[in-house]
VOPAGU-2260 file (C-alpha; in pm, 1 decimal, decimal comma):
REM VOPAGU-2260
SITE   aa  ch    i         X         Y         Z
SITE  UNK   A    0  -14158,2   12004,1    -913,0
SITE  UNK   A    1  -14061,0   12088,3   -1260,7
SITE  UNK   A    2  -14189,5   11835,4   -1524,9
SITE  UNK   A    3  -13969,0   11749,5   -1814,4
SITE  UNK   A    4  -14048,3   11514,2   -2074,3
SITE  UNK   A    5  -13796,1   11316,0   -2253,4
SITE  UNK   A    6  -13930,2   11268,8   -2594,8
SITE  UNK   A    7  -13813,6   11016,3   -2845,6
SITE  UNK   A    8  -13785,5   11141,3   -3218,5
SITE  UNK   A    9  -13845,8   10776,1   -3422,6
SITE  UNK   A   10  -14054,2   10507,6   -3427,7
SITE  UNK   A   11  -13889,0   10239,8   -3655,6
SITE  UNK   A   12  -13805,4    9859,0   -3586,4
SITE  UNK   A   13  -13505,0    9819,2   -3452,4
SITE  UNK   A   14  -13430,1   10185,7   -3383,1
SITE  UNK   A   15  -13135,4   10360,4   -3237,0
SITE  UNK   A   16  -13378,0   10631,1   -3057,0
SITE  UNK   A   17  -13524,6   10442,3   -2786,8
SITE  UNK   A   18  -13193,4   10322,1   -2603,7
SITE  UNK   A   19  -13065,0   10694,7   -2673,1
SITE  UNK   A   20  -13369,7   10837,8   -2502,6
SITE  UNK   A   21  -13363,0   10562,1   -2199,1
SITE  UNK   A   22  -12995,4   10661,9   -2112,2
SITE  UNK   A   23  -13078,7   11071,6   -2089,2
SITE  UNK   A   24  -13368,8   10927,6   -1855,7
SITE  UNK   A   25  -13142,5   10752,3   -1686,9
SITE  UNK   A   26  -12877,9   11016,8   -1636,1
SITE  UNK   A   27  -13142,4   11274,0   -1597,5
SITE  UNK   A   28  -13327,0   11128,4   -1269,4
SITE  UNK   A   29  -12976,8   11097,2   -1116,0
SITE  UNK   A   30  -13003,7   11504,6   -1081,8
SITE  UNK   A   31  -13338,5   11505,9    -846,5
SITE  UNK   A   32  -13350,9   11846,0    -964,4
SITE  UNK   A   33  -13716,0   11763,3   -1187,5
SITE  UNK   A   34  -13913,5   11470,3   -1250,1
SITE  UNK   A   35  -13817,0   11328,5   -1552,5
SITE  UNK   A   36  -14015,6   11124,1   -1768,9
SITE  UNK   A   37  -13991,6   10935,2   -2129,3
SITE  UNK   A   38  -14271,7   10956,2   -2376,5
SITE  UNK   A   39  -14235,4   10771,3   -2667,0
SITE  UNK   A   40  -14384,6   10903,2   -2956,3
SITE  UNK   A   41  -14424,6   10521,6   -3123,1
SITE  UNK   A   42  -14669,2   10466,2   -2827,4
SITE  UNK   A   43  -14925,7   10718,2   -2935,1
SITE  UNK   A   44  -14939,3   10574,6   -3311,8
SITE  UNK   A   45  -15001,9   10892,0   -3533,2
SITE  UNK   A   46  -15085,1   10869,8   -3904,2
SITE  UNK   A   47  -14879,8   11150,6   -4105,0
SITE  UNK   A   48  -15057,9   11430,9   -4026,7
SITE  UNK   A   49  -15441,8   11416,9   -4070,7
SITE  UNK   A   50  -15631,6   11721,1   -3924,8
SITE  UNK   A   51  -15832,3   11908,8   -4076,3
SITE  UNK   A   52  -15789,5   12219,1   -3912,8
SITE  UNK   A   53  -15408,0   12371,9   -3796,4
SITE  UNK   A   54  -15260,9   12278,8   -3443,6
SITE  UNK   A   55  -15319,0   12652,1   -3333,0
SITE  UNK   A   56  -15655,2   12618,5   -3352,7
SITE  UNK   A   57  -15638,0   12331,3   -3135,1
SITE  UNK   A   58  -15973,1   12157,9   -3287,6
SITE  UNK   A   59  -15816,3   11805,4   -3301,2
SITE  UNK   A   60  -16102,6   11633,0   -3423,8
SITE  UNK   A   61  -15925,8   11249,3   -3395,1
SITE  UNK   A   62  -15834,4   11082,1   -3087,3
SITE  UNK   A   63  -15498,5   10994,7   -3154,5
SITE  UNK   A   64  -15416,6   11371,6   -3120,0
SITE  UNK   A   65  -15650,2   11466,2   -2840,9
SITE  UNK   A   66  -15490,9   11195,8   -2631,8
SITE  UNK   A   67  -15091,1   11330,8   -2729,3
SITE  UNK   A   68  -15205,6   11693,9   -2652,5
SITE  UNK   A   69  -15335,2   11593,1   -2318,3
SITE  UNK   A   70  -14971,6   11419,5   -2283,6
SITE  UNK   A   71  -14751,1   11693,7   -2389,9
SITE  UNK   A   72  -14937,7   11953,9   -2211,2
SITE  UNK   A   73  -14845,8   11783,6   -1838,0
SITE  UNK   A   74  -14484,7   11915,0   -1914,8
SITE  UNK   A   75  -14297,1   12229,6   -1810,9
SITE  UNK   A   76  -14004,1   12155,0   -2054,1
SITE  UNK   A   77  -13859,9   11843,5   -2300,8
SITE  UNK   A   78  -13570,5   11654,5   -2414,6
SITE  UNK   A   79  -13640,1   11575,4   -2762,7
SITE  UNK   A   80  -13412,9   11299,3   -2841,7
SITE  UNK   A   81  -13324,5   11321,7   -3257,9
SITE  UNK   A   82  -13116,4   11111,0   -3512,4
SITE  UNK   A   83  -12991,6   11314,4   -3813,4
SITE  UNK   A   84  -13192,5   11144,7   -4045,0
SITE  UNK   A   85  -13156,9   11316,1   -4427,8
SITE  UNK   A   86  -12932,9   11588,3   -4256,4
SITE  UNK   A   87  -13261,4   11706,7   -4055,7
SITE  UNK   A   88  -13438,8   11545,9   -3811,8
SITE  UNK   A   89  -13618,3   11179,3   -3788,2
SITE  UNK   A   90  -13932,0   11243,4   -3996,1
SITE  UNK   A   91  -14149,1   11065,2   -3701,5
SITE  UNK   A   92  -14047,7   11335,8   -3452,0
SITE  UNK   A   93  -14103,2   11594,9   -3743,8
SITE  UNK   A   94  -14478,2   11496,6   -3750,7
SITE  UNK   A   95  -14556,2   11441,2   -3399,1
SITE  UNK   A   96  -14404,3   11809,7   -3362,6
SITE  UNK   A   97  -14635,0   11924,7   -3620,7
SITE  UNK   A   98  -15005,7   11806,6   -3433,0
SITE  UNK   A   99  -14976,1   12020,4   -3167,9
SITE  UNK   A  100  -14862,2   12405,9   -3086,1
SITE  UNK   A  101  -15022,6   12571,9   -2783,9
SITE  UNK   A  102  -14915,1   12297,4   -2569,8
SITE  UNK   A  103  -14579,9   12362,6   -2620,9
SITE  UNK   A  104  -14619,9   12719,0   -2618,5
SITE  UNK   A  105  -14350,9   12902,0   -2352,5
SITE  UNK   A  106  -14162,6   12598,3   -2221,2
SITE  UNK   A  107  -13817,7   12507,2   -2277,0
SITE  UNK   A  108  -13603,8   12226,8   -2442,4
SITE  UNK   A  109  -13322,6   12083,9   -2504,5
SITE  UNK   A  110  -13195,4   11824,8   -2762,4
SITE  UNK   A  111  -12987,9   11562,0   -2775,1
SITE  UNK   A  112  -12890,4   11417,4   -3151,3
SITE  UNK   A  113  -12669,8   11158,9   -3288,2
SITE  UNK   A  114  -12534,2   11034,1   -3629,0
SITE  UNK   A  115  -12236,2   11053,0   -3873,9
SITE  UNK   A  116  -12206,1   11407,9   -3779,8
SITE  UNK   A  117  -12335,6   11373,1   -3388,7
SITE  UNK   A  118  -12692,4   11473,3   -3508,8
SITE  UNK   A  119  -12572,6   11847,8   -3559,9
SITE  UNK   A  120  -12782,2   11912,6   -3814,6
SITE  UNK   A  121  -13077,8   11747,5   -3748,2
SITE  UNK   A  122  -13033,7   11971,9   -3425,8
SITE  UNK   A  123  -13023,0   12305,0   -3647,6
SITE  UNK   A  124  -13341,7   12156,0   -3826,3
SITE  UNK   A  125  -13513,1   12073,7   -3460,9
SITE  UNK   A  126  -13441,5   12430,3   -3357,1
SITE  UNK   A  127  -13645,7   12618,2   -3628,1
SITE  UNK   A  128  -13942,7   12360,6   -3573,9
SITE  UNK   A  129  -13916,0   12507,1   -3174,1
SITE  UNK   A  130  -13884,2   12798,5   -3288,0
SITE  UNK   A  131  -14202,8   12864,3   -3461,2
SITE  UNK   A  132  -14382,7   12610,6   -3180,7
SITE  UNK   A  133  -14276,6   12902,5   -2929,7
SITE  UNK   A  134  -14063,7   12673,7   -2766,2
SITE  UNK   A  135  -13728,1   12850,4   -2580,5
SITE  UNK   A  136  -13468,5   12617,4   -2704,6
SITE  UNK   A  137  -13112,6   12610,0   -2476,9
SITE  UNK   A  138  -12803,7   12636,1   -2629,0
SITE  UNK   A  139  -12643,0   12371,1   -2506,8
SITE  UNK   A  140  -12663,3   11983,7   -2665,9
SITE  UNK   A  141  -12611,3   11610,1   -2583,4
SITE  UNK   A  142  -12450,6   11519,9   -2936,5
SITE  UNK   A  143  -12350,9   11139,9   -2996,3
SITE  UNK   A  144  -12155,7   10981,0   -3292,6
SITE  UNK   A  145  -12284,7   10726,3   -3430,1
SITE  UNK   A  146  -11908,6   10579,5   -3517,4
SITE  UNK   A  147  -11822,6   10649,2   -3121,5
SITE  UNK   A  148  -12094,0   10604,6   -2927,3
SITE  UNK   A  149  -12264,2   10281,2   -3061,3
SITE  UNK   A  150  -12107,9    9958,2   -3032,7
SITE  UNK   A  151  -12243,2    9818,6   -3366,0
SITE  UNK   A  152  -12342,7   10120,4   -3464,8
SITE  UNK   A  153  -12670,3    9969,3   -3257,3
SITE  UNK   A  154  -12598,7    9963,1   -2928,7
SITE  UNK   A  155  -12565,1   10312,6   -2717,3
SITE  UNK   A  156  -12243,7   10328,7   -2542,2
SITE  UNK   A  157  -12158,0   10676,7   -2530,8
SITE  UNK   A  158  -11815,5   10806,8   -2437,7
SITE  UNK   A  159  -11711,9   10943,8   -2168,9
SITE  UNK   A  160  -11640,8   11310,4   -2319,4
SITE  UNK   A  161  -11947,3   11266,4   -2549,9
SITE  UNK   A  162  -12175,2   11171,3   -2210,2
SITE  UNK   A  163  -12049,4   11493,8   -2044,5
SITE  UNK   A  164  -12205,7   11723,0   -2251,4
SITE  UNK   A  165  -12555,8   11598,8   -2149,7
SITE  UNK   A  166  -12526,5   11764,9   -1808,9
SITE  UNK   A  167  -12488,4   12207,8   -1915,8
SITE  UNK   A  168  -12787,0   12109,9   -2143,5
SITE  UNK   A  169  -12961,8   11960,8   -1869,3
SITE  UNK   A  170  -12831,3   12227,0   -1630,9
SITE  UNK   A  171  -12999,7   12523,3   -1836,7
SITE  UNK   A  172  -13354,0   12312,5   -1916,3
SITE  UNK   A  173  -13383,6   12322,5   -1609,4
SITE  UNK   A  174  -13358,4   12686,7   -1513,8
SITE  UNK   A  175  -13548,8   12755,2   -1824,3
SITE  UNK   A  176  -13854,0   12531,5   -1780,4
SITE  UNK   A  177  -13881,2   12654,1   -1416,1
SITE  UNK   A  178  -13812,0   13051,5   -1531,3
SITE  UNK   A  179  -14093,7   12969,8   -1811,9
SITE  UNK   A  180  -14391,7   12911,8   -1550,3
SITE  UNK   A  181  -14424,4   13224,3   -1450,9
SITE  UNK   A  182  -14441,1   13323,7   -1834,6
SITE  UNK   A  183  -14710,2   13077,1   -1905,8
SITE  UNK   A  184  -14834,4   13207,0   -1554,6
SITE  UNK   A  185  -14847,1   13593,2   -1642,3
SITE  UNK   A  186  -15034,8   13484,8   -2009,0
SITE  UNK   A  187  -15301,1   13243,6   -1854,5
SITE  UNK   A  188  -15333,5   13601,1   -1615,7
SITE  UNK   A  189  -15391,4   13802,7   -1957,4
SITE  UNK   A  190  -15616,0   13617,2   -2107,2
């Protein structure tokens, strides 16, 4: 069965991501159409950045990375869960993003944001960072307000149009991350 990973995107006290991330679980293994699983990025505690050589490479030399490149790589696909945070993405998720690259290479994703402006452009931000990670990014989003959809502006309580347009992003990870095997497939056959 297709593997997709629901990622979270921060790793502060008292954050927002978490309950975000635990409700697209939620909703997700309600499909039965992959096995979905959260990773939380606070679990794997990474310093900013600090290998020596590029991800591409992949000579992780510390075994803080070794262990989340073993992780990411079980996955045919993610949900990377993001708070606008600046107008671009959390800065945790940023540098978790940035340790790795072939793992991520030819699988899908989709992204789910929230904030003042439903995460839109911390979204935009996220989609460049795929981009160049060779990840194929679907066009649809789960977007959340943070005015809306959190009582408190702490607790996740998304509304009932806003919780709708989880499912057509879901839909097309989906069919991506399964289409993308036999890409990753045909290159392993290359090589």
């Amino acid at each position: 069965m297709t593997k997709i990973a629901i990622v979270t995107g921060s790793t502060r006290p008292g954050r927002n991501n978490h309950g975000v991330a635990e409700w697209v679980l939620a909703q997700a293994q309600l499909r039965g159409d992959a096995d979905y699983e959260l990773v939380d990025i606070a679990d794997f505690n990474l310093p900013i950045l600090d290998e020596a050589y590029p991800a591409a490479y992949q000579n992780y030399q510390n075994d803080h990375t070794k262990v989340w490149a073993a992780k990411i790589a079980e996955f045919d696909g993610y949900v990377f869960i993001t708070g606008e945070y600046n107008h671009s993405v959390q800065p945790a998720l940023a540098n978790a993003l940035s340790y790795l690259n072939a793992e991520f290479n030819n699988k899908a994703a989709g992204m789910v944001g929230y904030g003042s402006a439903f995460g839109a452009r911390a979204i935009e931000h996220l989609r460049g960072i795929l981009s160049e990670l060779q990840v194929a990014h679907v066009q649809k989003t789960g977007l959340f307000s943070l005015f809306t959809d959190f009582e408190n502006f702490s607790t996740f309580k998304p509304t009932e149009q806003q919780a709708a347009s989880l499912a057509p992003m879901l839909d097309q990870l989906v069919s991506w991350s399964h289409a993308l095997k036999a890409v990753r497939e045909d290159s392993l056959a290359a090589v």
